[in-house]
C-alpha positions as CSV (number, residue, x, y, z in Angstrom):
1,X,0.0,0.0,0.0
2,X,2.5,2.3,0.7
3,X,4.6,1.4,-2.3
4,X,1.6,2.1,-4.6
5,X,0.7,5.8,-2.6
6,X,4.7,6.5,-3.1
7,X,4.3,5.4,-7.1
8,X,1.8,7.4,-7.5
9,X,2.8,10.6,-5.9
10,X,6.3,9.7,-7.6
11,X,3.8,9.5,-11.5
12,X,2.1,12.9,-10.1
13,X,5.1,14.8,-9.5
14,X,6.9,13.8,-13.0
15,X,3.6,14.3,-15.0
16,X,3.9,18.0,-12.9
17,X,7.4,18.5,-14.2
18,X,6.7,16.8,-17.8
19,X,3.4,19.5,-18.0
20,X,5.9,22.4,-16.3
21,X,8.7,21.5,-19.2
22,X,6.4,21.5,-21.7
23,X,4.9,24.5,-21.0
24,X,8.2,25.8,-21.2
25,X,8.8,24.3,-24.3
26,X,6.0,25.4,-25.9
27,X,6.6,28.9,-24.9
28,X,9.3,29.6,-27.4
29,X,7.6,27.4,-29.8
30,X,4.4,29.0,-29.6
31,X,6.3,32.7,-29.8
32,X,8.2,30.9,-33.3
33,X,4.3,30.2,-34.8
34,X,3.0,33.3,-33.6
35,X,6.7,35.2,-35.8
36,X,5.8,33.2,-38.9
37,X,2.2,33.9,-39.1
38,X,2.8,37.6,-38.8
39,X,5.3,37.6,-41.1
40,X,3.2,35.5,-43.7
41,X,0.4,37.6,-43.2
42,X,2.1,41.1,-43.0
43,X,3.2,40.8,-46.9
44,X,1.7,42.9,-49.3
45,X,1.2,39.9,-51.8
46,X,-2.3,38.2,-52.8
47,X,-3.8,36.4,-50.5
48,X,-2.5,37.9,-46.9
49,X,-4.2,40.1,-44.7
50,X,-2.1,43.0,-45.1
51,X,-2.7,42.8,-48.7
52,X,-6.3,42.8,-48.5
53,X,-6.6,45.7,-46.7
54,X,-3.9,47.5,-48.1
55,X,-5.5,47.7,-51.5
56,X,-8.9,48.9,-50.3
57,X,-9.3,50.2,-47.1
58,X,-12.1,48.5,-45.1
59,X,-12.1,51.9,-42.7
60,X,-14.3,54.7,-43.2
61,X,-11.4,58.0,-43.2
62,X,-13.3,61.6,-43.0
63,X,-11.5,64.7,-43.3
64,X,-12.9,67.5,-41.6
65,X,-12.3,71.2,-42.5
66,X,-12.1,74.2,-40.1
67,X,-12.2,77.0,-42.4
68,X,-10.8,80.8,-40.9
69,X,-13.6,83.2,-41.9
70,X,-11.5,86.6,-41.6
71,X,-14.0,89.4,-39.8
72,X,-12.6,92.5,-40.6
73,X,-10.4,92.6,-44.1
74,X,-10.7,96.0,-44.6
75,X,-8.8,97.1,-41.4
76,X,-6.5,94.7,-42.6
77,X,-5.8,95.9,-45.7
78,X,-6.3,99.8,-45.0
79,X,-4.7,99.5,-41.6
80,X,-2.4,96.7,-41.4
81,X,-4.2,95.6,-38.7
82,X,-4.3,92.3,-36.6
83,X,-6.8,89.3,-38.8
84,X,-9.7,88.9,-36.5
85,X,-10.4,85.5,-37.9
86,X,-13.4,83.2,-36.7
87,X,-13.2,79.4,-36.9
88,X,-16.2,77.8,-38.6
89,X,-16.7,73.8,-38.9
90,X,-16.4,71.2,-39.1
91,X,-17.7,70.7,-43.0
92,X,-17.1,66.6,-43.3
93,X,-15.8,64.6,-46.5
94,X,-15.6,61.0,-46.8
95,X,-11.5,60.2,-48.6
96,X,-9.8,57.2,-49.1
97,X,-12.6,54.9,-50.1
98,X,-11.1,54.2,-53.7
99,X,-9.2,51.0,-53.8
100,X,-5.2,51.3,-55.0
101,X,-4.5,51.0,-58.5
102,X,-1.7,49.3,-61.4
103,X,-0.9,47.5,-58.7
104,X,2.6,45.8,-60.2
105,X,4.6,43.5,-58.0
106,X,8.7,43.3,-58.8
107,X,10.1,39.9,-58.0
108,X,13.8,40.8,-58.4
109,X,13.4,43.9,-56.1
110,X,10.6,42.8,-54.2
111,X,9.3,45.9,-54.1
112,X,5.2,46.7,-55.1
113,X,4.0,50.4,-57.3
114,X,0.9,51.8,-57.2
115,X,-1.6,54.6,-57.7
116,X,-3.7,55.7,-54.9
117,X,-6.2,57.7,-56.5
118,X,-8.0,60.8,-55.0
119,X,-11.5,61.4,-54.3
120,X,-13.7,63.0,-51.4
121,X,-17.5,63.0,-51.4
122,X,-19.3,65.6,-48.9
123,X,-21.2,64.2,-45.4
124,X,-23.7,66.6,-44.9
125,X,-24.9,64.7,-41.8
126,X,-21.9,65.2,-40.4
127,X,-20.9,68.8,-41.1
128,X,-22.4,72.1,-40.0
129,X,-23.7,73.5,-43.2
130,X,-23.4,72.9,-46.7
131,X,-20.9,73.4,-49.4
132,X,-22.5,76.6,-50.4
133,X,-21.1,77.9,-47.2
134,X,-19.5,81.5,-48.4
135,X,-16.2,82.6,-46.4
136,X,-14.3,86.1,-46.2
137,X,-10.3,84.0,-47.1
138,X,-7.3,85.7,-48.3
139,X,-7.4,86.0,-52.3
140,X,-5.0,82.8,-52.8
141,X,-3.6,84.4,-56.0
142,X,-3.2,88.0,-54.9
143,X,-0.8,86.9,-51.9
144,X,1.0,84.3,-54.3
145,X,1.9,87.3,-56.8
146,X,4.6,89.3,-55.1
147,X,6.1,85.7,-54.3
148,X,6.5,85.0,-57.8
149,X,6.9,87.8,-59.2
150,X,9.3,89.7,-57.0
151,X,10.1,91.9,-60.2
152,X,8.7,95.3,-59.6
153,X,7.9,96.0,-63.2
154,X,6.0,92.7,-63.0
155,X,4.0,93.7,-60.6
156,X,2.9,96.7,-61.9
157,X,1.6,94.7,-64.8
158,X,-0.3,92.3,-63.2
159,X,-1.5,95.5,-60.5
160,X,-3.3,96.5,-63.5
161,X,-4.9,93.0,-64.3
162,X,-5.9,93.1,-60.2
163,X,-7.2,96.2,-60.1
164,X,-9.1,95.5,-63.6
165,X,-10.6,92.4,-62.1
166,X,-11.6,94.5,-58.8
167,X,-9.5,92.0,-56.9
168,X,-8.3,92.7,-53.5
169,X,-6.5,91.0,-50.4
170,X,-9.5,89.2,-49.2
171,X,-12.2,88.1,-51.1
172,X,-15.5,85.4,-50.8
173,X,-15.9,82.6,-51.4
174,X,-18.2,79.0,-51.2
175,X,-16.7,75.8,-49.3
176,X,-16.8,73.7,-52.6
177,X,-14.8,76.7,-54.8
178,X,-12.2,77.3,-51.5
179,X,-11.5,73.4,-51.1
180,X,-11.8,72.0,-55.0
181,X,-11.0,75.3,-57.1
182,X,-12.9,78.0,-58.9
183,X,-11.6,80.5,-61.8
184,X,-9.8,83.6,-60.2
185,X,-11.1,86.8,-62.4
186,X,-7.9,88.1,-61.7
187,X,-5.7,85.3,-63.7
188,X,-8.3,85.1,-66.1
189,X,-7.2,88.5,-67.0
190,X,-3.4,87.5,-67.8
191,X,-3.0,87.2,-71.4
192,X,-0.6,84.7,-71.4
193,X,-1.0,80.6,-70.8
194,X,-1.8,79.9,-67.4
195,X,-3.6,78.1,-65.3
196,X,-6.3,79.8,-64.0
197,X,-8.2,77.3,-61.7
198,X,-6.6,77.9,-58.4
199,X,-8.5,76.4,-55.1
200,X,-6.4,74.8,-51.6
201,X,-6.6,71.5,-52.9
202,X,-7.0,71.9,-56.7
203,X,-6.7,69.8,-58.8
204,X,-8.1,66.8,-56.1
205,X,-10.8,64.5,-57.3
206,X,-9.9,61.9,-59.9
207,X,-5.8,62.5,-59.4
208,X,-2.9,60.9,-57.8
209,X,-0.2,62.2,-56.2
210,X,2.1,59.8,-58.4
211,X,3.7,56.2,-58.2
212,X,4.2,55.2,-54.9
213,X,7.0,51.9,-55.0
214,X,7.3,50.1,-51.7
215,X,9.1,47.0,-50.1
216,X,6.3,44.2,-50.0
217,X,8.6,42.5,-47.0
218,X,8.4,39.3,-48.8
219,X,12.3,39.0,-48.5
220,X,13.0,41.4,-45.5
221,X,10.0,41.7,-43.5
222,X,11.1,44.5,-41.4
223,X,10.8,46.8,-44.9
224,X,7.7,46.1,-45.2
225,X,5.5,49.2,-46.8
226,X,8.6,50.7,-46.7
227,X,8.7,53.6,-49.3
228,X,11.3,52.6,-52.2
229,X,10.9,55.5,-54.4
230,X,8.6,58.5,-54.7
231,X,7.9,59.5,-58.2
232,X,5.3,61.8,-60.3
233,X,6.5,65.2,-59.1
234,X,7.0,67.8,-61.4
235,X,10.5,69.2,-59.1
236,X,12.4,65.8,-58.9
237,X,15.6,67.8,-57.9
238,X,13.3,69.5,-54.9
239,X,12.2,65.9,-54.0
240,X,16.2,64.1,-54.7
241,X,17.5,66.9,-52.2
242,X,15.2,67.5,-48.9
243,X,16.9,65.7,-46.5
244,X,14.5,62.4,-45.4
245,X,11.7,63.0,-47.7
246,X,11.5,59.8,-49.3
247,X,11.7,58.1,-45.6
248,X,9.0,55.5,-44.1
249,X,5.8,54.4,-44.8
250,X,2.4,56.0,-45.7
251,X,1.7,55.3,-42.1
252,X,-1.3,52.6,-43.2
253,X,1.2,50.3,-41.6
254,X,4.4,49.6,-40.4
255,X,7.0,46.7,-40.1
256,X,6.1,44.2,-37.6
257,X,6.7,43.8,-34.0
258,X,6.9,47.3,-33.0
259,X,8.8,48.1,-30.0
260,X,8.0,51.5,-28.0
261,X,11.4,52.6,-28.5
262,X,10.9,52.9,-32.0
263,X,10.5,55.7,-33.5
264,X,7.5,55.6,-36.9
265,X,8.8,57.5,-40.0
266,X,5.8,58.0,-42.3
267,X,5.9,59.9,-45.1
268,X,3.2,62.7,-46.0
269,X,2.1,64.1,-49.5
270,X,-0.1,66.8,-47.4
271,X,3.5,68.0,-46.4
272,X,5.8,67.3,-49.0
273,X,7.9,65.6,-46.4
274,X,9.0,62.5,-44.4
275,X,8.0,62.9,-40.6
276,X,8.2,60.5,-37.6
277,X,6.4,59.9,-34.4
278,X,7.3,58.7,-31.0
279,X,5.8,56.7,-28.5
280,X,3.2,58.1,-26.1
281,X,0.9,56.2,-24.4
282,X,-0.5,52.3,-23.9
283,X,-4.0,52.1,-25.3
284,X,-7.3,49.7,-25.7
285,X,-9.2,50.1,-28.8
286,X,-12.3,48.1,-28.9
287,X,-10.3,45.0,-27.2
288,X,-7.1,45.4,-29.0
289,X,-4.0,46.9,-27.2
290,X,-2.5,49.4,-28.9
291,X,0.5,51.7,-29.2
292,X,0.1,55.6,-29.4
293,X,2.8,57.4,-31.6
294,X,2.3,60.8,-31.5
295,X,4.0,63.3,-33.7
296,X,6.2,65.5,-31.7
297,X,6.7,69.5,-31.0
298,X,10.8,68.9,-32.0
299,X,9.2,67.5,-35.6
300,X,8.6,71.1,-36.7
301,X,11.7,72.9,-34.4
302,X,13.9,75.3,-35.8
303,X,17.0,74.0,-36.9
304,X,18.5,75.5,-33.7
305,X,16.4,73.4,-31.3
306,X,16.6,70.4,-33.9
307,X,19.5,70.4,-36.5
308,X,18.1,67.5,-38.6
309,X,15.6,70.3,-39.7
310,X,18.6,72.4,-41.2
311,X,17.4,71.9,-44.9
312,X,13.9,72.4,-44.0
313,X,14.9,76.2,-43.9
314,X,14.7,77.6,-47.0
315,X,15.0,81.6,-46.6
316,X,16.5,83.7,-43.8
317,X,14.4,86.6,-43.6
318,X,10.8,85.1,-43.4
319,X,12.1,82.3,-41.5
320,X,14.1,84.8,-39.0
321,X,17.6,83.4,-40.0
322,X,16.2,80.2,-39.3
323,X,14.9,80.5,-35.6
324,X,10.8,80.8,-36.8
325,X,9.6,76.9,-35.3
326,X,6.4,75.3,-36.1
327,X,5.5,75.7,-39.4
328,X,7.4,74.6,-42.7
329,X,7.5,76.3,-46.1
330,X,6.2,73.6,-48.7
331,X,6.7,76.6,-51.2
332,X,8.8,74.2,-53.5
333,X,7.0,71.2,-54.0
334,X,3.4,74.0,-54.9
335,X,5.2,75.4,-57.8
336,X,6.7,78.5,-55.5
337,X,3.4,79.4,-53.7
338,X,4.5,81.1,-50.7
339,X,2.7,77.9,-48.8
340,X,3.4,76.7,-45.5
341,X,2.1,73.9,-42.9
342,X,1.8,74.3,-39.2
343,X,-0.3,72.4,-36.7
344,X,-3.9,74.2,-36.2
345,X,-3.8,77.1,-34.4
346,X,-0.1,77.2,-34.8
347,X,0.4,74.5,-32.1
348,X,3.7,74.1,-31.0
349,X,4.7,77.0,-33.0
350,X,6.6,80.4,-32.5
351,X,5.1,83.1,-30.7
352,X,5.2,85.8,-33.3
353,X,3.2,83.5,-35.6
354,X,0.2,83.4,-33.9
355,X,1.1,87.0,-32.5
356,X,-0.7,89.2,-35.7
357,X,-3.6,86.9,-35.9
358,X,-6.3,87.6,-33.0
359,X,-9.0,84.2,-31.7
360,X,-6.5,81.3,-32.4
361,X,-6.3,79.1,-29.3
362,X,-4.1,75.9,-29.8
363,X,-4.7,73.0,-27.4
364,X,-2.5,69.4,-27.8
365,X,-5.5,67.2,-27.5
366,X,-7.7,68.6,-30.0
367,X,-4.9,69.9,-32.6
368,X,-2.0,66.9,-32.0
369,X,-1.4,64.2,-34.7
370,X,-1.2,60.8,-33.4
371,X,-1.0,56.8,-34.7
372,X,-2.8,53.9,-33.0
373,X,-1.1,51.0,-33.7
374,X,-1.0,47.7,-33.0
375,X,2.7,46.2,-32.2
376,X,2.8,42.7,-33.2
377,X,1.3,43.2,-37.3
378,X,2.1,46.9,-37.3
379,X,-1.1,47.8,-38.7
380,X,-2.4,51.0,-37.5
381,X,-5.8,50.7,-36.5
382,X,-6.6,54.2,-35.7
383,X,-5.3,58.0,-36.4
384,X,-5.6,61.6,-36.3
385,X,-4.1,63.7,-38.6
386,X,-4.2,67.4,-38.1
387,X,-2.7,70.3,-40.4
388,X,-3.0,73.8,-41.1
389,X,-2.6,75.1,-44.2
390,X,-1.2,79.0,-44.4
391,X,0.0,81.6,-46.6
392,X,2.4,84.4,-46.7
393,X,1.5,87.5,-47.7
394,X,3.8,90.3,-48.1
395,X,3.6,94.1,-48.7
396,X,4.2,95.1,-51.9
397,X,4.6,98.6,-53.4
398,X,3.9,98.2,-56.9
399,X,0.1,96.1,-55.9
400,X,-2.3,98.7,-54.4
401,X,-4.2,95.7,-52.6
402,X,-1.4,94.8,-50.7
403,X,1.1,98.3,-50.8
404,X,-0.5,99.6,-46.9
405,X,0.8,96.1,-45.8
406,X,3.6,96.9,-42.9
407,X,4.6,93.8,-42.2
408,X,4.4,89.8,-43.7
409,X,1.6,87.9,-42.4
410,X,1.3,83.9,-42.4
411,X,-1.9,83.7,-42.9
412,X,-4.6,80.5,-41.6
413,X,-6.4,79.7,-44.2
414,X,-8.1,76.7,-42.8
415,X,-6.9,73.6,-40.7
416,X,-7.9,69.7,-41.1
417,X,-8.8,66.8,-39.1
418,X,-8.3,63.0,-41.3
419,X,-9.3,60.4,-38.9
420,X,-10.0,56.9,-39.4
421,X,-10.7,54.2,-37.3
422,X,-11.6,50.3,-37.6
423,X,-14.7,49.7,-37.0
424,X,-16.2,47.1,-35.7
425,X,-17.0,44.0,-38.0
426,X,-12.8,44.8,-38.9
427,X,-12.0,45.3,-35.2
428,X,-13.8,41.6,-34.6
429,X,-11.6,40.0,-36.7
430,X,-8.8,41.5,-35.9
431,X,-9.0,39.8,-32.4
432,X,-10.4,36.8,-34.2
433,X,-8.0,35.9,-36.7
434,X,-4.8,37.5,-34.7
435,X,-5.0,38.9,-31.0
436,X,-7.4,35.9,-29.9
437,X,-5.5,33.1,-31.3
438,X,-2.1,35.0,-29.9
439,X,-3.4,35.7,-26.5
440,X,-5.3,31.9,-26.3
441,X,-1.8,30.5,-27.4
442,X,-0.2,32.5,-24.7
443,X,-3.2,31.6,-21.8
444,X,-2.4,28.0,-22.8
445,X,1.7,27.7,-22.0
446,X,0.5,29.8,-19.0
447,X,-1.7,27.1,-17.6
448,X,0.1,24.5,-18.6
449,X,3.5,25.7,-17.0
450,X,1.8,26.6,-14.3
451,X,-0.4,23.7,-13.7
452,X,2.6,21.7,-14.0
453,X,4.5,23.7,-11.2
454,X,1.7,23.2,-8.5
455,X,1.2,19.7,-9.3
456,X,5.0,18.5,-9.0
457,X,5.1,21.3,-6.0
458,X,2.2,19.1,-4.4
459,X,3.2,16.1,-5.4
460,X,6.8,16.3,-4.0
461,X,5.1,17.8,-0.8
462,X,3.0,15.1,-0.5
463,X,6.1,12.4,-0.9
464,X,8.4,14.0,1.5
465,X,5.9,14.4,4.0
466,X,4.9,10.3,3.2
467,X,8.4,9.6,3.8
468,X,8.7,11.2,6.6
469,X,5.7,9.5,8.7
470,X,7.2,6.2,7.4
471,X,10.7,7.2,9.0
472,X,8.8,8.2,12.0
């Protein structure tokens, strides 16, 4: 009797240990599967996940407009007084819903080009009026001419077109003719070729910004959606020579198993420009842990505060012999309109920017870019990506609508909110097809190593203490 209760704490202690090993076994084994599913499934190639939802988005991405509706342009250009501007939005357009096209995958350089094709269609549910909206805005093409026609005698020509056109600093104008273009009276005047459709975002619909070529990972998986090369631009040389423009991805997704130490470099059209972002925060997103990268203030420093931003600085005297922080003169990459990004409200930015404008009020949660993604597929499953688009404006003799200028103003024109986020059916799948089976995997060499601990814990327990009453 006593040999078989000793035999049988002896066969419950080793099945402990044998459950306890392989737990521990199946612990780097399990970590090996869970490695060569994500790095199947992260490829952009037919069949995988990532591809799937790389070509077509299955996530609805609005883009929200805050448009500046300047209150008293007269002072302004009589006076050179401070822009009283007054925010008005949000006016709502679905983008991103048409799928990737000329898809072309390169087997030698396993690389995949593209078009992503334009196209926003107007949520009236979800905005605050309609496109018809009419707005007091700087005349885009009155502040452009001085910038590119610094030439005096120039600009006494085209003075006479402006004046002839009854053109002036500010003028009106709808939503749809602001956003998407409209013919400017005063260009329509020039009587040379030019174009004379000019609008923030013209041309948009039914364009693409140009051939995108990116690694598809299928040989080095931590390149994956990588940007290879960036072509389509009419200023190659501009694009060849900016520093890390051609850097990252388009921030859809990143290579796998993301660390927080990393830092995200993503590459913007909207900017003309690589950027990164940093780690900021642990998040849950509808049952899925996430990692927040937000983009940071020392992104858009001076070159004094950040010297990786030396070539960002592209003139001394607007830019204050390079000390002028958070915004960034896109000028060359928009055919030398005197064009520059900032974060809305001039977040982050220096003093004297916001300084001649009057009602701006920039706070970090409401104006801050930021990336949700999730670290083992490097997918991004949700994001926020806020800009302000401005323009410089300069007094100029020789232009009657601009010669009682006294000073240059950047001025808001209107800031934007792109947001996307997966929804639901998506975000159940997600934890279906890749969290669930990861975490269930992980739950199992839990319990199984730790099952096996307490049972060959117990079991020895049990012996000794057997063998000790025997002894006794």
């Amino acid at each position: 009797m006593g040999c078989s209760r000793n035999c049988g704490l002896i066969a419950g202690a080793v099945i402990g240990a044998v459950l306890a090993v392989f737990g521990g076994i199946l612990m780097p084994v399990g970590d090996m599967l869970i490695e060569k599913t994500i790095k199947k499934e992260v490829v952009l190639e037919e069949g995988t996940i990532a591809f799937k939802n790389w070509v077509k988005t299955g996530t609805d991405v609005y883009r929200q407009f805050w448009i500046f509706d300047v209150q008293n342009p007269d002072e302004v250009t009589v006076n050179s007084s401070k822009i009283k501007v007054k925010q008005r939005g949000p006016y709502t357009y679905r983008v991103r819903y048409l799928a990737k096209e000329n898809i072309t995958q390169d087997p030698e350089t396993h690389t995949v080009s593209f078009l992503q094709p334009n196209g926003a269609i107007f949520e009236p549910s979800l905005s605050v009026g309609t496109e018809d909206d009419t707005f007091t805005i700087l005349n885009l093409a009155v502040a452009a001419a001085p910038q590119l026609y610094p030439n005096t005698f120039m600009q006494g020509i085209l003075n006479s077109f402006i004046k002839k056109s009854k053109s002036s600093m500010f003028q009106n104008r709808t939503l749809k003719e602001l956003l998407w273009g409209y013919t400017d009276p005063f260009l329509n005047l020039v009587p040379y070729p030019i174009t004379t459709t000019i609008g923030v975002f013209y041309p948009y619909n039914n364009t693409a910004d140009g051939i995108y070529k990116v690694f598809n990972g299928k040989d080095d998986i931590s390149k994956v959606a990588i940007i290879d090369t960036y072509k389509g631009r009419k200023n190659l040389s501009y694009w060849s020579s900016y520093c890390d423009l051609i850097n990252g991805t388009d921030a859809a997704s990143f290579p796998p198993f993301v660390e927080k130490t990393r830092v995200l470099q993503f590459f913007s059209s909207d900017i003309c420009r690589s950027i990164y972002a940093v780690f900021g925060a642990e998040i849950n997103l509808k049952g899925i842990p996430v990692y927040r990268f937000i983009l940071p203030s020392f992104a858009f420093a001076s070159p004094f505060q950040n010297p990786d931003n030396h070539c960002f600085c592209t003139e001394k005297i607007i830019s204050k012999n390079c000390t002028l922080y958070g915004v960034l003169d896109i000028g060359k990459c928009k055919e030398g309109k005197p064009v520059y990004i900032s974060l809305p409200h001039f977040l982050h930015g220096s003093p004297e920017l916001a300084e001649p404008i009057e009602s701006l009020s920039p706070n970090e949660e409401e104006h801050s870019t930021y990336l949700d993604v999730e670290p083992i597929t490097g997918f991004t499953l949700r994001f926020a990506k806020r800009l302000q688009v401005n323009m410089l404006v300069k007094p100029a003799k020789k232009i009657e609508a601009l010669k009682n200028l006294k000073h240059n103003y950047i001025v808001p024109i209107l800031w934007l909110n792109e947001t996307g986020t997966i929804g639901d059916e998506k975000a159940e799948m997600f934890r279906n097809q890749v969290t669930g089976k990861i975490n269930l995997l992980g739950l199992v060499e839990i319990v199984l190593l730790s099952v096996g601990v307490v049972m060959f814990i117990a079991f020895m327990i049990s012996y000794c203490a057997c063998r000790s009453k025997r002894v006794n």
